[in-house]
Chimera marker file (.cmm) of the C-alpha trace (Angstrom):
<marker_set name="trace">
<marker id="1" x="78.854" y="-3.373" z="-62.225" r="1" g="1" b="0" radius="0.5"/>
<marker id="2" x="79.812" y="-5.847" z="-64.708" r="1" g="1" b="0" radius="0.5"/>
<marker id="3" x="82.963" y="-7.393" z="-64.564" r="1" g="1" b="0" radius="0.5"/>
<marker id="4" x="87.003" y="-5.256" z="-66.580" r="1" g="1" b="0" radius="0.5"/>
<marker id="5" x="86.841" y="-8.618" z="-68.913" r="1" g="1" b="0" radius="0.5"/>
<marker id="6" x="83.451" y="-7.337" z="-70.325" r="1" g="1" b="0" radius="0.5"/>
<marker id="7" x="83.664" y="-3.560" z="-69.903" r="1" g="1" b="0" radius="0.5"/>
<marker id="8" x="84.943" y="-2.063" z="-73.182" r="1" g="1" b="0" radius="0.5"/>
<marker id="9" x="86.026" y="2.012" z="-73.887" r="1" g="1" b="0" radius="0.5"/>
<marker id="10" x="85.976" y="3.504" z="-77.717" r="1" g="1" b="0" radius="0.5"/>
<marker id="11" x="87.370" y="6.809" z="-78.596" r="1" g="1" b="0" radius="0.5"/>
<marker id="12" x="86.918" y="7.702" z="-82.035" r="1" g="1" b="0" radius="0.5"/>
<marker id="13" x="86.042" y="11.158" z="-83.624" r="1" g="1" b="0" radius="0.5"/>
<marker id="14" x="83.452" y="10.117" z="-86.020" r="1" g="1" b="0" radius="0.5"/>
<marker id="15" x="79.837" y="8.987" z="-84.641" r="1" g="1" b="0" radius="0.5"/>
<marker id="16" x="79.197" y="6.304" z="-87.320" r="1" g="1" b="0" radius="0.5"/>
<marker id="17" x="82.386" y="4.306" z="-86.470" r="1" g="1" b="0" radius="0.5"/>
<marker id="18" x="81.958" y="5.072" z="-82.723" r="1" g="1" b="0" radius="0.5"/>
<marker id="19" x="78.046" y="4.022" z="-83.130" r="1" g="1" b="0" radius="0.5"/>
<marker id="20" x="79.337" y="0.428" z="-85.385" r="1" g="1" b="0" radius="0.5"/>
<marker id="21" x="81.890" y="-0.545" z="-82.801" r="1" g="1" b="0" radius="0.5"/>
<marker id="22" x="79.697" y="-0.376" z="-79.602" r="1" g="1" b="0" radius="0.5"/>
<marker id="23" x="76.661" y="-2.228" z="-81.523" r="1" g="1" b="0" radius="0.5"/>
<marker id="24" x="79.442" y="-4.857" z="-82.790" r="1" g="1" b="0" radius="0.5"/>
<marker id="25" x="80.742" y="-5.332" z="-78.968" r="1" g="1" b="0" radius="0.5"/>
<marker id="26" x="77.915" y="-4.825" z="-77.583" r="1" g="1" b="0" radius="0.5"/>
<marker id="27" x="76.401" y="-7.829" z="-79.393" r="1" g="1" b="0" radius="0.5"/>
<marker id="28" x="78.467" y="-9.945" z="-78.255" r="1" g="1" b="0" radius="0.5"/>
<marker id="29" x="77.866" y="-9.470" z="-74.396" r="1" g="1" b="0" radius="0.5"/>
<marker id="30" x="80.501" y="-6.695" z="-73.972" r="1" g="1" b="0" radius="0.5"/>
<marker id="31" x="79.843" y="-3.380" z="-71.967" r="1" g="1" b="0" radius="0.5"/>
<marker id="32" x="80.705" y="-0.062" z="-74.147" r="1" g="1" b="0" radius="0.5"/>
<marker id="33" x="81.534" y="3.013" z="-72.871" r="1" g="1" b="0" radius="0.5"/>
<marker id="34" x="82.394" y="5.407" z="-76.044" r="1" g="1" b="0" radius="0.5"/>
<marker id="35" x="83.557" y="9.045" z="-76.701" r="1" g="1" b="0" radius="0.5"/>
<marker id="36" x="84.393" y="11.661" z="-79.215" r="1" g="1" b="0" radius="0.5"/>
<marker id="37" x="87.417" y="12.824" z="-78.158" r="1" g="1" b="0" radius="0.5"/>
<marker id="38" x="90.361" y="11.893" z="-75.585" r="1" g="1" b="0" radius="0.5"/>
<marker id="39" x="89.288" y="14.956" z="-73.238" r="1" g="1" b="0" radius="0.5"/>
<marker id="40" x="85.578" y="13.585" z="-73.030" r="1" g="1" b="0" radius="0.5"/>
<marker id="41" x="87.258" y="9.917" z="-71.596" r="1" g="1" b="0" radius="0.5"/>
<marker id="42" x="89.587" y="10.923" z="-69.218" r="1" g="1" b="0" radius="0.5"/>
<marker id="43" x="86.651" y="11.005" z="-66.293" r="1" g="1" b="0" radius="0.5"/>
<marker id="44" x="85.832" y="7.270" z="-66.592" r="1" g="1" b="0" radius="0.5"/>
<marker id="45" x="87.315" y="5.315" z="-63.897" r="1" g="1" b="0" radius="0.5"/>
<marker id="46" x="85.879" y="2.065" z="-65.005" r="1" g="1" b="0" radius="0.5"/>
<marker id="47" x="88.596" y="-0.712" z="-65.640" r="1" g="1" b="0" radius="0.5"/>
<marker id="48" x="88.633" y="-2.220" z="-68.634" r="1" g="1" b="0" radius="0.5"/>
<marker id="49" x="89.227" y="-4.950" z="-70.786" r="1" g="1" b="0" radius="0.5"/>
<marker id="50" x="90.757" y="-2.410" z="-73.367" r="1" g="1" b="0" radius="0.5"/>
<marker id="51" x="90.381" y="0.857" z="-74.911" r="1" g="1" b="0" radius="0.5"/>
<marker id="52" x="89.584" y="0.774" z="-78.892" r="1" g="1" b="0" radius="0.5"/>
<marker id="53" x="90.953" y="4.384" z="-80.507" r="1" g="1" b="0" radius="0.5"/>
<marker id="54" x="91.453" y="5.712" z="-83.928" r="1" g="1" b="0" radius="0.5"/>
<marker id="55" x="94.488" y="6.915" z="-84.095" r="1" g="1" b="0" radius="0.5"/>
<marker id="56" x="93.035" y="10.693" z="-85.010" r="1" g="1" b="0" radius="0.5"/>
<marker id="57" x="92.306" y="11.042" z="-81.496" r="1" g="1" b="0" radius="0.5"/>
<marker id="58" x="95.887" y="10.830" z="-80.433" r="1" g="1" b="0" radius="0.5"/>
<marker id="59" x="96.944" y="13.646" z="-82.727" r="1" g="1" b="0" radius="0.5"/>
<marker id="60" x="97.070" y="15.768" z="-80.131" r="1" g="1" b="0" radius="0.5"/>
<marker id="61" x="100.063" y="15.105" z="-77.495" r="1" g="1" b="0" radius="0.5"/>
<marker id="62" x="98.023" y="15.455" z="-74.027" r="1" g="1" b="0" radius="0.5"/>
<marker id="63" x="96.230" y="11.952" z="-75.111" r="1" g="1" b="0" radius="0.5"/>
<marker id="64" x="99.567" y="10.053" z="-76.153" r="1" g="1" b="0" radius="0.5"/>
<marker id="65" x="100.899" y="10.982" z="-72.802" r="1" g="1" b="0" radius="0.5"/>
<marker id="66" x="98.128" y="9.502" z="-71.103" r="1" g="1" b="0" radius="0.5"/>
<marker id="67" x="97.690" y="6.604" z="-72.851" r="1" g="1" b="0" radius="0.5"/>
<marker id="68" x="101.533" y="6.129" z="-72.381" r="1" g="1" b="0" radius="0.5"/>
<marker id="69" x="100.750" y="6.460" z="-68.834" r="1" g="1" b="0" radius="0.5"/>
<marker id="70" x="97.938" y="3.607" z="-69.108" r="1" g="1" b="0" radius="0.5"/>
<marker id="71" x="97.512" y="0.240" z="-68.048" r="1" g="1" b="0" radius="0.5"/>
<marker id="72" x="95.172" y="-0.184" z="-70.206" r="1" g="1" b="0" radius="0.5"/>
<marker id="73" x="95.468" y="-2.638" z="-73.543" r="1" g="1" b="0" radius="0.5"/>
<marker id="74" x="95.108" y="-0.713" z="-76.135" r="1" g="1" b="0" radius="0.5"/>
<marker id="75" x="93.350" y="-1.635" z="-79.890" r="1" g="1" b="0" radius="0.5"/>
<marker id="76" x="94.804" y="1.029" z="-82.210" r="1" g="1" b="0" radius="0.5"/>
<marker id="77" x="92.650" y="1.590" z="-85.376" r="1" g="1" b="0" radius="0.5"/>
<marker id="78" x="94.479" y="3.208" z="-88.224" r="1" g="1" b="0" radius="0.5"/>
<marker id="79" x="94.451" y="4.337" z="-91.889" r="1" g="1" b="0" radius="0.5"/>
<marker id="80" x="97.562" y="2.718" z="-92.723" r="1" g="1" b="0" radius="0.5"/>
<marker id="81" x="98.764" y="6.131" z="-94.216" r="1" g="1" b="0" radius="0.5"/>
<marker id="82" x="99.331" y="7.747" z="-91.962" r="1" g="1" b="0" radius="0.5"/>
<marker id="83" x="102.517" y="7.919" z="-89.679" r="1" g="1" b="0" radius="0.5"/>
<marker id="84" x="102.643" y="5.728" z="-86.620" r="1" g="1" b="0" radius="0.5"/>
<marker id="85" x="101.445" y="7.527" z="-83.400" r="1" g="1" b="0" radius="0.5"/>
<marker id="86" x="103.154" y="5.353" z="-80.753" r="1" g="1" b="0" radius="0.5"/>
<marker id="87" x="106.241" y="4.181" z="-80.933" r="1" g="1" b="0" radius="0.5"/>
<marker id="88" x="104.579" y="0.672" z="-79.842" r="1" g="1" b="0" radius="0.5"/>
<marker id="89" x="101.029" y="0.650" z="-80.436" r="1" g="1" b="0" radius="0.5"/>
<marker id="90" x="100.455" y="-2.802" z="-79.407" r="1" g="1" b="0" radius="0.5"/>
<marker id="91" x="97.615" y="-3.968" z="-81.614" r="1" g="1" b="0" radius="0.5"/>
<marker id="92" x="96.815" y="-2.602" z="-84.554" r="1" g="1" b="0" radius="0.5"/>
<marker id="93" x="93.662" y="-2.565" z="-86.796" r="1" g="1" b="0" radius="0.5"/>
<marker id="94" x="93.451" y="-1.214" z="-90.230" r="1" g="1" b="0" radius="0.5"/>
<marker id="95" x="90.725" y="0.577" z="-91.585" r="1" g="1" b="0" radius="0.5"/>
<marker id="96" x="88.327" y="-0.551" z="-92.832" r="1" g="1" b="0" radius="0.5"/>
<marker id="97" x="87.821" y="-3.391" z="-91.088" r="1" g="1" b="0" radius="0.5"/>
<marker id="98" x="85.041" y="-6.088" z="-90.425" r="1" g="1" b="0" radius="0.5"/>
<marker id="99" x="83.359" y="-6.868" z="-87.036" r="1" g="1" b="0" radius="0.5"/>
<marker id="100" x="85.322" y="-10.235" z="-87.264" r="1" g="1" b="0" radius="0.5"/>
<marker id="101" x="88.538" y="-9.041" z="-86.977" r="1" g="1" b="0" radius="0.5"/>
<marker id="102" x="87.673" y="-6.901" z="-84.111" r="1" g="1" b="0" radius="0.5"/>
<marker id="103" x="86.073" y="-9.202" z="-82.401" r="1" g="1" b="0" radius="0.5"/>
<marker id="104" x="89.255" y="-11.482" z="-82.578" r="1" g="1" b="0" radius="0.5"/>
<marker id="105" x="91.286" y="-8.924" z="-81.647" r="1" g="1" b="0" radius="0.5"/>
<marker id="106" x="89.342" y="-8.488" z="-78.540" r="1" g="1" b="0" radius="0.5"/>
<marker id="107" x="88.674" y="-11.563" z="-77.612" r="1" g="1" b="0" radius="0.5"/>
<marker id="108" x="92.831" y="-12.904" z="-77.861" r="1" g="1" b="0" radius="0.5"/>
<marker id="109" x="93.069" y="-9.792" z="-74.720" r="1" g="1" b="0" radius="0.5"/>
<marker id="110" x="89.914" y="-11.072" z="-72.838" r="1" g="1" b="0" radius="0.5"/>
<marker id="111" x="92.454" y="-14.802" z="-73.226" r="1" g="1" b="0" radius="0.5"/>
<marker id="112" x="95.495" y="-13.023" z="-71.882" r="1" g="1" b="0" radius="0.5"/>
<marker id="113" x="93.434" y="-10.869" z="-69.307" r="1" g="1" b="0" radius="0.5"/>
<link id1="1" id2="2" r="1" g="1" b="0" radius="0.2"/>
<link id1="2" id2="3" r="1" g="1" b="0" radius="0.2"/>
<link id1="3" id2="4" r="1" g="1" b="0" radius="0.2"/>
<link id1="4" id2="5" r="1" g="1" b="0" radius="0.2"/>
<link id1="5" id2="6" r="1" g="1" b="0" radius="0.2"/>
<link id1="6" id2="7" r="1" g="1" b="0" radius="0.2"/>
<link id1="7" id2="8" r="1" g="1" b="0" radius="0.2"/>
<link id1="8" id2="9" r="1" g="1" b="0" radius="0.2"/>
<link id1="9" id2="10" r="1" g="1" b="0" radius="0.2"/>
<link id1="10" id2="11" r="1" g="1" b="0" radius="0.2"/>
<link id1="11" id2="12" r="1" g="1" b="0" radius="0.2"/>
<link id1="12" id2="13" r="1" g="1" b="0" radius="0.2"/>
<link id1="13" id2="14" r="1" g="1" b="0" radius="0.2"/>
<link id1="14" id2="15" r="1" g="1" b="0" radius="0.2"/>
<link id1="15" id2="16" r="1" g="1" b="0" radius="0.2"/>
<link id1="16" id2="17" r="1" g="1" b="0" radius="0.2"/>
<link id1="17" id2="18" r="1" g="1" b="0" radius="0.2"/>
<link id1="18" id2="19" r="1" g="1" b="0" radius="0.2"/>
<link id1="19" id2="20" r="1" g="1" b="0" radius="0.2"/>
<link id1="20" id2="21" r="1" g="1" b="0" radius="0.2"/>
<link id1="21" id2="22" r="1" g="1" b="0" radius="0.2"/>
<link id1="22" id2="23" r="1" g="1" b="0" radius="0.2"/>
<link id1="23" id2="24" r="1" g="1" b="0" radius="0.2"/>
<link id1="24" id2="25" r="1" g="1" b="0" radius="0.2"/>
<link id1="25" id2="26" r="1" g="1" b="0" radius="0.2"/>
<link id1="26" id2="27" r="1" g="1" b="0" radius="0.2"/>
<link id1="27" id2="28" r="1" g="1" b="0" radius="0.2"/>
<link id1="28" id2="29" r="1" g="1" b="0" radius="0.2"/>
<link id1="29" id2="30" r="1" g="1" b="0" radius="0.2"/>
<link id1="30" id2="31" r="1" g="1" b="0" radius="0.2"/>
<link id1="31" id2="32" r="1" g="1" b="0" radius="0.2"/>
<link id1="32" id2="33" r="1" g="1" b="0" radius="0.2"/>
<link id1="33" id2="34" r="1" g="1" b="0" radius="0.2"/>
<link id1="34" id2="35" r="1" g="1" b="0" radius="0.2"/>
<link id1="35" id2="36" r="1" g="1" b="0" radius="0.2"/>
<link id1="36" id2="37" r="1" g="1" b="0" radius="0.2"/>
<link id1="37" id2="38" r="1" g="1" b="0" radius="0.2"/>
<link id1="38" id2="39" r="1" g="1" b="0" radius="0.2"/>
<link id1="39" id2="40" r="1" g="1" b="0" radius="0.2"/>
<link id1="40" id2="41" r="1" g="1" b="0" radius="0.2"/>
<link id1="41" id2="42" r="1" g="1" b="0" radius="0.2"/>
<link id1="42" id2="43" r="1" g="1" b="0" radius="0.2"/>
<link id1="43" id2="44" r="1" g="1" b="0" radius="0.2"/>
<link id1="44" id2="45" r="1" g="1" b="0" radius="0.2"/>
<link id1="45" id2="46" r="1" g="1" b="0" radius="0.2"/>
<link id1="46" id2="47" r="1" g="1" b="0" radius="0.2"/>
<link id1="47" id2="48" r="1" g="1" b="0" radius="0.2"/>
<link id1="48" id2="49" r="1" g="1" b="0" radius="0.2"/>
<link id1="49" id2="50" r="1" g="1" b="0" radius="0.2"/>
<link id1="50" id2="51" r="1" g="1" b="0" radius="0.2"/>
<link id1="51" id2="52" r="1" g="1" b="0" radius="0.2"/>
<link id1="52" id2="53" r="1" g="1" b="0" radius="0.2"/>
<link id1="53" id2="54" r="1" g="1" b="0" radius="0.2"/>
<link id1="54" id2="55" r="1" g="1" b="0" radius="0.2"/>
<link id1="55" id2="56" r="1" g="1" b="0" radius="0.2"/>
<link id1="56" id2="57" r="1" g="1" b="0" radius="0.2"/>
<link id1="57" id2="58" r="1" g="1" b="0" radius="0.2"/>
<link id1="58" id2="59" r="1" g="1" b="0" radius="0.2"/>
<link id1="59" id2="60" r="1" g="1" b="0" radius="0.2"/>
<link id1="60" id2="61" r="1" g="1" b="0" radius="0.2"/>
<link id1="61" id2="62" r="1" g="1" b="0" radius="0.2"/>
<link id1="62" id2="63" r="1" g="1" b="0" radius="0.2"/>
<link id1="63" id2="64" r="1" g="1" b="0" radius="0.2"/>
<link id1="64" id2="65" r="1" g="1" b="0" radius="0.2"/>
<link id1="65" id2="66" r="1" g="1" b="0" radius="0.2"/>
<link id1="66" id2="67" r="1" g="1" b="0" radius="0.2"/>
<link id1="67" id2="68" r="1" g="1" b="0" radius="0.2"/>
<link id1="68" id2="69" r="1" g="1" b="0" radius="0.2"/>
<link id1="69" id2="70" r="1" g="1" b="0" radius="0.2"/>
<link id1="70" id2="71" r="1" g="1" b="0" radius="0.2"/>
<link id1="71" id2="72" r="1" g="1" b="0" radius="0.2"/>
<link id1="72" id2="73" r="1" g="1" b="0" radius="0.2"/>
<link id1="73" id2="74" r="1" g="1" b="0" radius="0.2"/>
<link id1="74" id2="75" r="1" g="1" b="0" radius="0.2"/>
<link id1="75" id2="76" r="1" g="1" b="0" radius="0.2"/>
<link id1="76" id2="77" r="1" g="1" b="0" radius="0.2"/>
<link id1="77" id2="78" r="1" g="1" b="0" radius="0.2"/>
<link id1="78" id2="79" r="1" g="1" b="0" radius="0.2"/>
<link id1="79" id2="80" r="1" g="1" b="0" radius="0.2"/>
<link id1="80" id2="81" r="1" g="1" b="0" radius="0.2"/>
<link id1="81" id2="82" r="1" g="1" b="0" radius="0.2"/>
<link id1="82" id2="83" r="1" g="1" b="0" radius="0.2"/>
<link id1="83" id2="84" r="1" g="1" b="0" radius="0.2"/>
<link id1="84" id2="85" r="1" g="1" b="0" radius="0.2"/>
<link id1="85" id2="86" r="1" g="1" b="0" radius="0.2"/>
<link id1="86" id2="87" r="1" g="1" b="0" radius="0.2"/>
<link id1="87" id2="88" r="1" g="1" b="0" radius="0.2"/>
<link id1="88" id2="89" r="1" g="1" b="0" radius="0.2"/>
<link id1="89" id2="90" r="1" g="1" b="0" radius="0.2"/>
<link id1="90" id2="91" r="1" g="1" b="0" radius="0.2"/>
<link id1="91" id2="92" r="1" g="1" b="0" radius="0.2"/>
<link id1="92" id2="93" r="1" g="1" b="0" radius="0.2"/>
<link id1="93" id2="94" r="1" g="1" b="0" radius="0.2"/>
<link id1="94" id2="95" r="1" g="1" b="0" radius="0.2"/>
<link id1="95" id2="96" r="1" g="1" b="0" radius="0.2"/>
<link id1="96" id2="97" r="1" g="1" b="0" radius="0.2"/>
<link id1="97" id2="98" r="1" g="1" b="0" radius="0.2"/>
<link id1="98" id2="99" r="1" g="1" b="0" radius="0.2"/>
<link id1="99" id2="100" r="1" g="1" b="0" radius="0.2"/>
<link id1="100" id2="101" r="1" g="1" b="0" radius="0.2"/>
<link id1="101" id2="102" r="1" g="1" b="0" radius="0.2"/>
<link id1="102" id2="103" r="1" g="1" b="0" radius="0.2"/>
<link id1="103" id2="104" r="1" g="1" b="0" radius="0.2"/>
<link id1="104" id2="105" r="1" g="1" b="0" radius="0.2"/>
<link id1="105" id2="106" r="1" g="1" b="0" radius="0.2"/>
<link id1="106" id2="107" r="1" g="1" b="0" radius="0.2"/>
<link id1="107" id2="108" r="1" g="1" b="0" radius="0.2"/>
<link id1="108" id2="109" r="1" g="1" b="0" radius="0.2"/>
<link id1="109" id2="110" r="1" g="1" b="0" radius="0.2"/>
<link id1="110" id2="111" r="1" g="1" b="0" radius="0.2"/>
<link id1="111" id2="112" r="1" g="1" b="0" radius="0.2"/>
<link id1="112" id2="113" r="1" g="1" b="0" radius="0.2"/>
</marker_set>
């Protein structure tokens, strides 16, 4: 099993964006687990570096709770229109976005890790 600094979780609804974040992170050496929906995740025990969600995912209440609940660092994608989910969503990425900026993102938590 590869080491929590390389092991990576997406949630996000749509299969293109889940299908350009694991080739981006996977690319660069990381290990991607990734899921439609909140429900689908909540079996993996893995650690992890981080979890990367869209923030349509955590319309429904049951995930927020959870991920309130988590010790997991969280990447937060969002529209920008949209109303804040979390009170603190810790990082933030707006969509769209390049691979860069991800990749940043991740890498300052693999730092702090």
């Amino acid at each position: 099993m590869q080491s929590p600094s390389k092991h990576i979780v997406v949630i996000a609804p749509d299969l293109g964006l889940r299908q350009s974040l694991t080739f981006a992170l996977e690319v660069e050496g990381y290990q991607v687990e990734a899921y439609e929906t909140w429900r689908k995740c909540r079996h993996s025990a893995l650690p992890a570096l981080c979890m990367i969600i869209d923030d349509q995912v955590l319309r429904s209440s049951d995930a927020r709770q959870c991920l309130r609940n988590s010790s997991h660092a969280v990447i937060l994608l969002t529209d920008g229109i949209s109303p804040p989910i979390l009170e603190n969503p810790g990082l933030t990425l707006m969509k769209p976005f390049d691979g860069a900026e991800l990749l940043s993102l991740v890498r300052k938590l693999a730092l702090t890790a």
